[in-house]
C-alpha positions in Angstrom: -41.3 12.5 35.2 -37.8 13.2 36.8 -34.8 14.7 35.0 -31.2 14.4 35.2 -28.3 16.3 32.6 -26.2 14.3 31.6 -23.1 14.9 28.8 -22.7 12.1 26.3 -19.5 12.3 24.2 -20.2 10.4 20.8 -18.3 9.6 17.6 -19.3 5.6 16.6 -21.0 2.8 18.1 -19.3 1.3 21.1 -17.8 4.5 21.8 -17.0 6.2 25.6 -19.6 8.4 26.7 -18.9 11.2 29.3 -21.7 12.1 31.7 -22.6 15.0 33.9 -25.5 15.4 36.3 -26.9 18.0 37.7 -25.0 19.9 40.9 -27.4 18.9 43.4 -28.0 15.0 42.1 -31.5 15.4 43.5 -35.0 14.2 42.4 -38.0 15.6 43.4 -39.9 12.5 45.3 -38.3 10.6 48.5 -37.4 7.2 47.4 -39.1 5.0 49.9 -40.7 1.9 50.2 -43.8 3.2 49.5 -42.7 5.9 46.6 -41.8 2.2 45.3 -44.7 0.5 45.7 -46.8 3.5 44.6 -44.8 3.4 41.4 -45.8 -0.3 41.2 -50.0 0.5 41.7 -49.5 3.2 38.9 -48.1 0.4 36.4 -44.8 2.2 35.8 -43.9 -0.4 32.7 -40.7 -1.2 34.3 -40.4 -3.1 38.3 -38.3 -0.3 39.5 -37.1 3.4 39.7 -34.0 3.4 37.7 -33.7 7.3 38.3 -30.5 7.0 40.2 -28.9 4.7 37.7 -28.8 7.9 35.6 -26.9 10.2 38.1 -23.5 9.1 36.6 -21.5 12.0 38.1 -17.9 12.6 36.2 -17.6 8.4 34.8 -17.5 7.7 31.7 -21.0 6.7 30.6 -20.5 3.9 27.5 -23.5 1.0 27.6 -21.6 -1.1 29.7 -21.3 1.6 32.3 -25.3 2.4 32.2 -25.8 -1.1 32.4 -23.8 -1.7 35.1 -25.5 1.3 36.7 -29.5 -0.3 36.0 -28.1 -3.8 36.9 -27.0 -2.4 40.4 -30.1 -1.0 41.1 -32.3 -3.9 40.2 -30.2 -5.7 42.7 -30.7 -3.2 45.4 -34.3 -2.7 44.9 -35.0 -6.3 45.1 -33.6 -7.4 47.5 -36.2 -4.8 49.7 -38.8 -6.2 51.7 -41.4 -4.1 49.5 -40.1 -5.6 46.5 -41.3 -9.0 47.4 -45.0 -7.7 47.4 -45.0 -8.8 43.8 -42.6 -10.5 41.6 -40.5 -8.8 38.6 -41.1 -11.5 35.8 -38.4 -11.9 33.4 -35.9 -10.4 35.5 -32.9 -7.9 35.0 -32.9 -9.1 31.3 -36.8 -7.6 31.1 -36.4 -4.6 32.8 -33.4 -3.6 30.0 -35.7 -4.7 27.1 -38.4 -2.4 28.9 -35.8 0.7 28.8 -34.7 0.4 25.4 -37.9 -0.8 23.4 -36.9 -4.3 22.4 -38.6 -7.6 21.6 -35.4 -9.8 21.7 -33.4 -10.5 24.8 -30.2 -10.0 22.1 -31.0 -6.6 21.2 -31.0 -4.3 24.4 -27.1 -4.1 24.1 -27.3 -2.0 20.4 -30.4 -0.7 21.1 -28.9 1.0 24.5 -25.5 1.4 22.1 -27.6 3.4 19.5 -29.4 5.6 21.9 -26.3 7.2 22.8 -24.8 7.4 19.4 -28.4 8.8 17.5 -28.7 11.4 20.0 -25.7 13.3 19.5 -25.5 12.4 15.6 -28.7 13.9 15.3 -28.0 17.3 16.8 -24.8 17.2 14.9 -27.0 16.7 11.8 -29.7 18.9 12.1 -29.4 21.6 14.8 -25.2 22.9 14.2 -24.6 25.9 12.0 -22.9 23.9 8.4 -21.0 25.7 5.8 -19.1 28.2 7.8 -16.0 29.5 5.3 -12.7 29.0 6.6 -10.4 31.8 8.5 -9.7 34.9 6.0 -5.9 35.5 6.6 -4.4 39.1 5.4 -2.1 39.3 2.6 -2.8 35.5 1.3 -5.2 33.0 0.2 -6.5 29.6 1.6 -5.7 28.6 -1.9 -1.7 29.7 -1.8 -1.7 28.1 1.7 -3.6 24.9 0.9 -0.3 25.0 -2.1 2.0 25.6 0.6 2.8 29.1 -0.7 2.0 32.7 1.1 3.3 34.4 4.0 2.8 31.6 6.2 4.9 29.1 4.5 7.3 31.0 3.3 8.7 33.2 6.5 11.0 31.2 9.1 9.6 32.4 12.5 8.0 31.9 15.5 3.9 32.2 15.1 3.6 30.3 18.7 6.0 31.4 21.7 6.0 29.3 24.5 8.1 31.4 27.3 8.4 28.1 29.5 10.5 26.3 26.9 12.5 29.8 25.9 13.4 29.3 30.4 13.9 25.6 30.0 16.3 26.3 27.5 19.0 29.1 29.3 16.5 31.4 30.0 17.8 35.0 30.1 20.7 33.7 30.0 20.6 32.6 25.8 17.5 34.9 25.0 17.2 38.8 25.1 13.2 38.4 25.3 11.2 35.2 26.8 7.4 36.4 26.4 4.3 35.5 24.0 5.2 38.2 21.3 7.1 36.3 18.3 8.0 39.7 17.3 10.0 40.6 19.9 12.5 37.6 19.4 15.7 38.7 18.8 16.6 35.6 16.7 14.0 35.5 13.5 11.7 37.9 14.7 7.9 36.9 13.2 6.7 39.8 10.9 3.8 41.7 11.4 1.8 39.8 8.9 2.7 36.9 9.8 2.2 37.4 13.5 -1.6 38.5 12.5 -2.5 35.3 10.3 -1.4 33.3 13.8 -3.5 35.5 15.6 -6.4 34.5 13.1 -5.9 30.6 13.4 -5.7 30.7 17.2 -9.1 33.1 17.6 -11.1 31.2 14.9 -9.8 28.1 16.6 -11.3 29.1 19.8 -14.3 31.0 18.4 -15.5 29.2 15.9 -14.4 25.5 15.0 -16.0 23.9 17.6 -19.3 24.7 17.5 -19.5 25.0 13.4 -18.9 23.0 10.5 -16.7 24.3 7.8 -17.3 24.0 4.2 -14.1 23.1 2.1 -11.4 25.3 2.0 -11.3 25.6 -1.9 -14.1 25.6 -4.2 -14.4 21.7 -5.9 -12.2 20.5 -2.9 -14.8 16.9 -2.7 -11.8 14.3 -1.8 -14.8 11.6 -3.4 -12.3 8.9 -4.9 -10.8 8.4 -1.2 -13.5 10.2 1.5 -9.8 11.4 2.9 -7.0 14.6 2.8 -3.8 15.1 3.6 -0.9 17.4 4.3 2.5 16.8 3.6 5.0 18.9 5.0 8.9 19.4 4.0 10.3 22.2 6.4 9.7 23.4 10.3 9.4 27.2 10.4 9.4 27.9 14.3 11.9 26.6 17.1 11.2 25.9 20.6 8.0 24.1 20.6 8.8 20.4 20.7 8.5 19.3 17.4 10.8 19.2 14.0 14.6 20.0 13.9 14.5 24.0 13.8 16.2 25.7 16.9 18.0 28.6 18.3 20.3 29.8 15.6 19.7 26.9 13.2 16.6 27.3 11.4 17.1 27.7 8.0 15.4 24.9 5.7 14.9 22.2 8.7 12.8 19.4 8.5 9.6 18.9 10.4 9.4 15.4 12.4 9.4 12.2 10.9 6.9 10.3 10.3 6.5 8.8 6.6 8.4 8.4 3.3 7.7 10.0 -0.1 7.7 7.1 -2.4 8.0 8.2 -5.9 6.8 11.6 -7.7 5.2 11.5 -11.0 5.3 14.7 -13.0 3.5 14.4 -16.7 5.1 11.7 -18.4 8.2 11.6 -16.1 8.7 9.6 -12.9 11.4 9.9 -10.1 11.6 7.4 -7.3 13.1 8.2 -4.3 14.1 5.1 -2.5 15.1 6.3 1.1 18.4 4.3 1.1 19.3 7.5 -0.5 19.2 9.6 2.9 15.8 11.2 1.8 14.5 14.5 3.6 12.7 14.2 6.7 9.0 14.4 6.2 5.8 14.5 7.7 2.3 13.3 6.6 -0.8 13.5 8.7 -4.6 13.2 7.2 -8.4 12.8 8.2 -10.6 10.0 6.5 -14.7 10.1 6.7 -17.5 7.7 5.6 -18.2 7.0 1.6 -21.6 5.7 2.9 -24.5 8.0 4.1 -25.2 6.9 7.8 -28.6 6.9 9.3 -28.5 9.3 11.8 -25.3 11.4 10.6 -22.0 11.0 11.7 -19.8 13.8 13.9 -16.7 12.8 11.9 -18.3 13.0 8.5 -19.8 16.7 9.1 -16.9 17.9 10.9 -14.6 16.4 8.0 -13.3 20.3 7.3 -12.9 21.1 11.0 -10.7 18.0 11.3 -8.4 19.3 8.2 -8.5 23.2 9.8 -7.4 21.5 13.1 -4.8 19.6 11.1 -3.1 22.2 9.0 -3.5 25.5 10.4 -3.1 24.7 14.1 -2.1 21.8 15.1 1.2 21.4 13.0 1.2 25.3 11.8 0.3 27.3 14.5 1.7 24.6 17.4 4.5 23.1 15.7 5.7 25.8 12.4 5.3 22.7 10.2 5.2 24.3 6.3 5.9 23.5 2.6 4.7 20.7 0.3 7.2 18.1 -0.3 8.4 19.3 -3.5 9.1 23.1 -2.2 12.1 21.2 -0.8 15.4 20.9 -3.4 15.7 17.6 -2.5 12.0 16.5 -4.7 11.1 16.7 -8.3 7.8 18.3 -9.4 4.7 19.7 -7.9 2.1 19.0 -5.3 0.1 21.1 -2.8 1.1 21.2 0.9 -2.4 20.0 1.4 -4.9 18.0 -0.6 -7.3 15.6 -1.3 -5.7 11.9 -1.0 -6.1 10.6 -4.9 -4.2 14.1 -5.6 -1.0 13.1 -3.6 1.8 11.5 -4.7 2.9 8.0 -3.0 3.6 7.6 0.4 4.4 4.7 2.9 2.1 6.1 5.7 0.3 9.2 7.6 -0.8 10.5 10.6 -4.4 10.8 11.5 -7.4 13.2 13.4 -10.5 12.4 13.9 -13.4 14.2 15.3 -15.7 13.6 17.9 -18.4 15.9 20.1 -19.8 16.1 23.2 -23.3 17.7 24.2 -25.3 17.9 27.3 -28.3 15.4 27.5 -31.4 15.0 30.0 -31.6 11.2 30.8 -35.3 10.5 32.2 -37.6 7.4 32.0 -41.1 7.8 30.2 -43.4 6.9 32.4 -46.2 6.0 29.7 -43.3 3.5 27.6 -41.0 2.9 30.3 -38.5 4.4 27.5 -35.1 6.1 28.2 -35.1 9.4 26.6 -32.6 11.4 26.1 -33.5 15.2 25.5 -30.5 17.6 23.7 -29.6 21.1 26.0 -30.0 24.0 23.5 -26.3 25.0 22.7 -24.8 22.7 24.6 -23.0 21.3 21.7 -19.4 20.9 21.2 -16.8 19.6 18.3 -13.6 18.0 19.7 -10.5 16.3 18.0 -8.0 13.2 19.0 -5.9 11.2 17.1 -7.4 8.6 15.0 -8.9 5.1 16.5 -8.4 2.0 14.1 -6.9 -1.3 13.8 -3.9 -2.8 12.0 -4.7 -4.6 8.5 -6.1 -7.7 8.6 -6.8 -10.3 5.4 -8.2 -12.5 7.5 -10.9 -10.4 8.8 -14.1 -9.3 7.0 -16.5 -6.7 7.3 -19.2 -9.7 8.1 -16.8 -11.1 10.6 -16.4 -7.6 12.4 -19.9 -6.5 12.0 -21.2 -10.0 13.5 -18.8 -10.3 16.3 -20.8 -9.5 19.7 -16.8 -8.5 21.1 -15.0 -6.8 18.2 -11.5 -7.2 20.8 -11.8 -11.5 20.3 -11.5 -11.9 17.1 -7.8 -10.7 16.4 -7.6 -7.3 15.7 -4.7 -5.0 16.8 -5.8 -1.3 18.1 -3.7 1.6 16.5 -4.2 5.0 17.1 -2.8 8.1 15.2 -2.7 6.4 11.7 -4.7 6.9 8.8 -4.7 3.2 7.1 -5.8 1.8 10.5 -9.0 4.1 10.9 -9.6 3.7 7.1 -9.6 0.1 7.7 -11.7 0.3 10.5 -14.2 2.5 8.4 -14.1 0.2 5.8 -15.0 -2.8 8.9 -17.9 -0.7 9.8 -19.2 -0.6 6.5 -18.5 2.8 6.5 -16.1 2.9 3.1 -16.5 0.9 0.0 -13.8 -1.6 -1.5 -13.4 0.9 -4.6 -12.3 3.7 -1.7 -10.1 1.6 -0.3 -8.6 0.3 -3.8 -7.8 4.3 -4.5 -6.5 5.0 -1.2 -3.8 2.7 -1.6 -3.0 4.6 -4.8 -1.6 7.2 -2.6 -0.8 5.1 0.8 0.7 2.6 -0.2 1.5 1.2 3.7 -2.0 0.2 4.0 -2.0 -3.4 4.1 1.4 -3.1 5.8 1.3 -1.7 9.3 5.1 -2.2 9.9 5.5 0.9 7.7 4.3 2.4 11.7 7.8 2.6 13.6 10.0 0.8 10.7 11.9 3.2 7.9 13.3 0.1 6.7 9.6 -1.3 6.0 8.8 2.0 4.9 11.2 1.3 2.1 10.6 -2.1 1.0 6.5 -1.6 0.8 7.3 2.0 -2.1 10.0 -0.4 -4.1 7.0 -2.8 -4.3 4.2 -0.8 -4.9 6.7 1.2 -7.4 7.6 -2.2 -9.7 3.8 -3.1 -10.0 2.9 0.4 -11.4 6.4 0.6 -13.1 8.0 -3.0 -14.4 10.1 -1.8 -16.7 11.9 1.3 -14.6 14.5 0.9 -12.2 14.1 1.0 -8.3 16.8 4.1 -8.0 17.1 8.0 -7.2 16.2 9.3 -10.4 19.4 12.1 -11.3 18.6 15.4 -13.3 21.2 17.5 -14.5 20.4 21.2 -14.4 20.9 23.2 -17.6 24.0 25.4 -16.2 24.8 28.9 -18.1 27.9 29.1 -19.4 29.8 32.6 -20.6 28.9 33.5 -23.6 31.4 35.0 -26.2 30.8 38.2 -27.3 
């Protein structure tokens, strides 16, 4: 049997595949006329050589693409003059039902679909290193960091330089050093510690978390009311980078970008709302999600669920963009909540962010020449976790998870794509069948924008969907900015 490598990039069903094959492209046997017909006298279970449908170069390889690839073949072969020596009964429709093992002319679509996604979720499953602890960083926990406390939230500084945007920006002509060293800035210089613990995110980042999977960052972190985390942020530490409001020589308690509103904090018996009518602090939410239901083969996303939460808060809007601080660090917020936790253990939000990951692996594609099979055979180490923002679809009442799960074209029946938001991929986990109703029911404890996907762009939507979510759980309390004196010392008398 002949061999070709191929890379398949895999998260769900209906995914994009990535494909590689070898350098050379070669097989080992001439195909000719009568290679062909030899293949025919030695009852290869299929009509023809599909060997060269497999050779998919740099394309992205989904089903439709491998398809395409077998269909254009059948029509080539053919259409041969040897080919007419006998006739291929049942067609192109057969010779697909051959490759993938099926009985029903329906089924070779999933069938090929499910190929590509077992393969990798199987490796992911039962072949890459689990449980790997987190990054240690020197002179604080993951614990005071998960809080938003230690060195690294606490110091405003630089732990990423980028020397293009310190020359985009005046150059040598604004900045006494332009180079990779946050030390060396001469406004906030990073401190040594600090410096280090950046160092430590960006090697473990490249070392380790894309060929591991994590374990929790805390002991009894589980998330198992929602399958999802979160980090809220309230401040941006580092300037120049592209993201939040902290810049050259005004840095001091800015805000991080955008992208959410805090509701309402709830703090023992008492509850503050924060209506955003109020001017309320800039903040920024961004979470991962993962299947509440055990999947057949595994699932990249689920195992990786702690990769996708390292990715999210220590490098991505740490490391890259200084992001730092729960919500209530900030002056502006009653109470107390970590920087980064499990969803149920968040107080109410309009919306988030979202990550998901994914993996790719290199793959020989061959045809069994006993079943007339495609096979797909993992290369040792070849194995690789990837991120991207979230894939998912806008709310939708009027469609089920029957409705999605028996549609043959999930893009007919009314859906809306949205990427980078973590309702729209929970809602497309919970299409899937890949999250319960009860998950869903305490999600929307937390994110209350779920059903509402105008909350995306719209601060004004943002607004309306807290005041309603805040009178159901609170009829009898006001809708307003909750106003707390502080107890102020006066002089004593002696």
């Amino acid at each position: 049997m002949i061999k070709l490598t191929i890379a398949i990039l895999a998260l769900l069903a209906c995914s994009p595949f990535s494909a590689l094959a070898e350098p050379n492209g070669t097989t080992d046997a001439p195909v000719t006329p009568s290679y062909h017909y030899d293949l025919y006298r030695s009852q290869l279970p299929t009509c023809f050589d599909y060997r060269e449908a497999f050779n998919i170069g740099n394309d992205q390889l989904s089903w439709h693409v491998l398809f395409s690839r077998i269909r254009d073949e059948y029509e080539l072969q053919s259409k041969e003059d040897w080919a007419q020596k006998w006739g291929c009964s049942g067609g192109l429709t057969k010779e697909l039902m051959t490759l993938t093992g099926v009985e029903d002319s329906t089924e070779w679509i999933p069938a090929l679909e499910e190929m590509l996604k077992s393969a990798l979720d199987g490796v992911s499953s039962d072949l890459v290193p689990k449980d790997q602890p987190w990054v240690e960083i020197e002179g604080t926990t993951l614990e005071e960091f998960m809080d938003g406390q230690g060195i690294l939230n606490d110091e405003t500084s630089n732990l990423l330089n980028i020397p293009s945007e310190f020359e985009r920006r005046g150059g040598s002509d604004r900045y006494l050093y332009i180079g990779e060293d946050g030390r060396k800035n001469d406004y906030l210089p990073t401190s040594e510690a600090s410096y280090q613990g950046g160092v430590a995110i960006m090697e473990f980042y490249r070392n380790t978390l894309d060929n591991k999977f994590l374990k929790a960052p805390v002991d009894g972190m589980k998330c198992e009311s929602t399958n999802a985390a979160m980090c809220c942020w309230s401040r941006d530490r580092q300037y120049n980078d592209n993201n939040g409001q902290c810049g050259l020589g005004n840095c001091v308690n800015k805000e991080p970008g955008d992208n959410t509103d805090l509701c309402w904090v709830e703090e023992g018996d008492e509850v503050f709302a924060y209506p955003n009518e109020d001017d309320e602090r800039d903040l920024h939410c961004h979470g991962v999600s993962w299947s509440s239901i055990e999947q057949e083969y595994g699932d990249v996303n689920n195992d990786a669920k702690w990769n996708s939460l390292f990715y999210v808060s220590m490098y991505d809007h740490l490391y890259k963009r200084g992001y730092v601080d729960s919500i209530t660090d900030a002056d502006d917020f009653m109470g107390e909540q970590s920087m980064c936790g499990c969803v149920e253990d968040m107080n109410p939000v309009a919306r988030a962010d979202c990550t998901e990951a994914y993996a790719t692996a290199n793959y020989t594609m061959f045809q069994d020449q006993d079943t007339g099979l495609l096979v797909l055979d993992y290369a040792q180490d070849s194995f690789e976790i990837k991120f991207r923002s979230c894939e998912g679809y806008n709310y939708d009442a009027n469609i089920s998870p029957t409705d999605y799960q028996e549609a043959e074209r999930k893009n007919k029946i009314g859906l809306v794509r949205k990427t980078n938001d973590l309702s729209a991929f929970i809602y497309r986990q919970y299409l899937e069948g890949k999250a319960e109703e009860t998950v869903i029911e305490e999600y929307e404890k937390t994110v209350v924008g779920y059903r509402h996907p105008e909350v995306n762009n719209n601060d004004a939507a943002r607004e309306v969907v807290c005041q309603a979510a805040f009178e159901i759980k609170f009829p009898d309390k006001e809708w307003a900015l909750t106003v707390v004196e502080e107890d102020v010392e006066g002089d004593e008398e002696a």
